[in-house]
Every structure is written in C-alpha cells, then in structure tokens.
C-alpha positions, 0 to 999 in steps of 0.5 A, spaced: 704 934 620 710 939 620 717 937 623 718 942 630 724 946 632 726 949 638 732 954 639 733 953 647 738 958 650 741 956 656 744 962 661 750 959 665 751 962 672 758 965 671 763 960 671 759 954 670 758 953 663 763 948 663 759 944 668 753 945 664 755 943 657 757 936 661 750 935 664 747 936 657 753 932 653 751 927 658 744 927 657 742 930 650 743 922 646 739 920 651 732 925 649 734 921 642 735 914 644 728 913 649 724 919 646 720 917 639 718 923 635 726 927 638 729 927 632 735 931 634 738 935 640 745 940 638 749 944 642 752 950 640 756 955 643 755 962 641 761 966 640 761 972 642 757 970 649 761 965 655 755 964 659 750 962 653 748 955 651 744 954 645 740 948 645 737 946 637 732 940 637 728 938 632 722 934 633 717 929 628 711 933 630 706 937 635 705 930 638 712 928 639 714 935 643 709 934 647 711 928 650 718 930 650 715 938 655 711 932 659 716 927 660 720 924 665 727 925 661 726 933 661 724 933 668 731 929 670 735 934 665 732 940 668 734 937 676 741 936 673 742 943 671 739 946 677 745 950 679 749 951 673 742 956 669 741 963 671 735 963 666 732 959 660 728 961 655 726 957 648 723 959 641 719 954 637 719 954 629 714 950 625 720 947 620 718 948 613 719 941 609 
C-alpha cells in the first residue's frame, strides 16, 4: 500500500495567524504520538501570504488516513482553531515510494 500526502491550507482570520500557529505547534506531535499510521505533520509558512498556513502530513496508508479524518484528535484540533481559520481546504497525494 501507497504512503499518503495531504497538503492542508489554513487561511488564518486577519490577524490571527500567530494563534493559530500556536494551536497547531501545540497539537500537531500529538497526531504522531497517539495516531498509528500519521507518519508525519509539517508547518509551513509560505512566504509571499501572512494569512496562510500550510499543513503537509503523511501518512502510512488509506487506512491510517482515515482513522486520523475519523478521530477524536482531529475533532479536538479543529475546536481549537475555531476562530483562528477563514477557510481550510486539503489536496491528497498518492506518494510514490
């Protein structure tokens, strides 16, 4: 089976991007520690846009991504950035190995 790529981009509220870095710092090794299958979670700021955040995670298969979209976690990181995002969108990669 096929690792699995997700670029996730966060769209802070004008003016809250630091807060929403914060929450994700705070909970994105948590999705690593307590989620088999989440190999990886990367935040990253793209240059030329001081409202987005780009969330890069990798996981081990189709299985393990959905338990991740199904879990308690994910419902519990999204609560905490209720507030902080204007708009989210993802875009899954199949990764070749």
């Amino acid at each position: 089976m096929a690792r699995i790529a997700i670029a996730a981009t966060l769209k802070a509220v004008p003016g809250k991007r630091d807060e929403l870095i914060l929450q994700c710092r705070e909970l994105a090794p948590l999705f690593i520690e307590q989620e088999p299958g989440t190999l990886r979670l990367e935040l990253l700021l793209p240059p030329d846009d001081p409202e987005t955040l780009v969330l890069w995670e990798v996981y081990e298969s189709a299985d393990a991504l959905a338990a991740h979209q199904s879990g308690e976690l994910l419902k519990r990181f999204r609560s905490a950035i209720e507030g902080t995002v204007q708009s989210m969108s993802a875009t899954r990669h199949d990764m070749l190995e």
